[in-house]
C-alpha positions in Angstrom: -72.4 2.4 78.6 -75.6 2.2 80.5 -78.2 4.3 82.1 -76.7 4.0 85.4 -73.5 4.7 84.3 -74.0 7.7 81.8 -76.0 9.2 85.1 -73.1 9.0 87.5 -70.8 10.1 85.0 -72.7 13.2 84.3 -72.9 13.7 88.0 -69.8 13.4 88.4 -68.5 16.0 85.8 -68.1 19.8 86.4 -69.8 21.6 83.8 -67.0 24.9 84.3 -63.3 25.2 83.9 -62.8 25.9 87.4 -60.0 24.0 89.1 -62.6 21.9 91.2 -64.7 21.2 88.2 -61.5 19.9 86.4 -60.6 17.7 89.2 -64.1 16.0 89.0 -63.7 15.6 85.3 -60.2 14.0 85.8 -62.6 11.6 88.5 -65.1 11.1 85.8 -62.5 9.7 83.6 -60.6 7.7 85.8 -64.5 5.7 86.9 -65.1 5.3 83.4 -61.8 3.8 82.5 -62.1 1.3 85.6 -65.5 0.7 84.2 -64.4 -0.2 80.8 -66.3 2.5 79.1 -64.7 4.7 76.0 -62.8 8.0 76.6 -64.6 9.2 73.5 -68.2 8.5 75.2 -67.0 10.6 78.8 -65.8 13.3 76.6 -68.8 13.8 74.9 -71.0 14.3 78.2 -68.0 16.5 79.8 -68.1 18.8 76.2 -71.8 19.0 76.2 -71.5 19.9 79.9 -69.5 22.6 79.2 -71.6 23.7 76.1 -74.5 23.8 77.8 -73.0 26.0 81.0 -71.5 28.5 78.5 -74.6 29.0 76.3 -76.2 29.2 79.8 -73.5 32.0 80.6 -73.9 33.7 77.4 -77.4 34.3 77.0 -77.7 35.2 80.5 -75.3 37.9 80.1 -77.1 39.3 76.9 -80.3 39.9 79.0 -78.8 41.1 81.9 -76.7 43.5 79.4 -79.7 44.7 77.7 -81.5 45.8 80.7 -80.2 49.2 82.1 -81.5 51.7 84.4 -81.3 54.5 82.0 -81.5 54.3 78.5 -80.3 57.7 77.7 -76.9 56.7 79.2 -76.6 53.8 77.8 -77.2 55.2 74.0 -74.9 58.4 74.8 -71.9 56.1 76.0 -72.1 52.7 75.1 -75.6 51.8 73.3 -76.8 48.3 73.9 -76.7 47.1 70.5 -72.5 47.6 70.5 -72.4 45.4 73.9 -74.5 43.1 71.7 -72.2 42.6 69.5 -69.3 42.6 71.2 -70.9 39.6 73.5 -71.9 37.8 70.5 -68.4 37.4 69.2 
């Protein structure tokens, strides 16, 4: 596979599981198998798509979670260090 190719692959892929996202992964597989390239090789960029969005997701989440408008609250009911590790699992 070349540059050009591996570029409109990856801009072709969806980097969520959301229905539309799917559908452009499906679209992404289908140009590479007119194109001649391996499944293996359009898998790899759609996983590593998907990797990357879910660490994005995930450590997004873990700062938004650990900034709260009252600390007192939040280590009454539910301190931050239990959503920490309930996010981490």
């Amino acid at each position: 596979m070349n540059q050009l190719e591996h570029s409109t692959i990856d801009s072709i892929t969806g980097a969520t599981s959301h229905i539309i996202d799917r559908h452009r992964c499906l679209a992404a597989l289908a140009y590479a198998e007119k194109r001649g390239i391996p499944k293996s090789e359009v898998m790899a960029i759609i996983l590593e798509k998907r990797f990357s969005w879910l660490n994005w997701q995930t450590v997004t989440q873990r700062k938004w979670q650990s900034h709260t408008h009252r600390t007192s609250k939040a280590k009454h009911h539910d301190s931050i260090a239990l959503r920490e590790k309930y996010v981490r699992c």
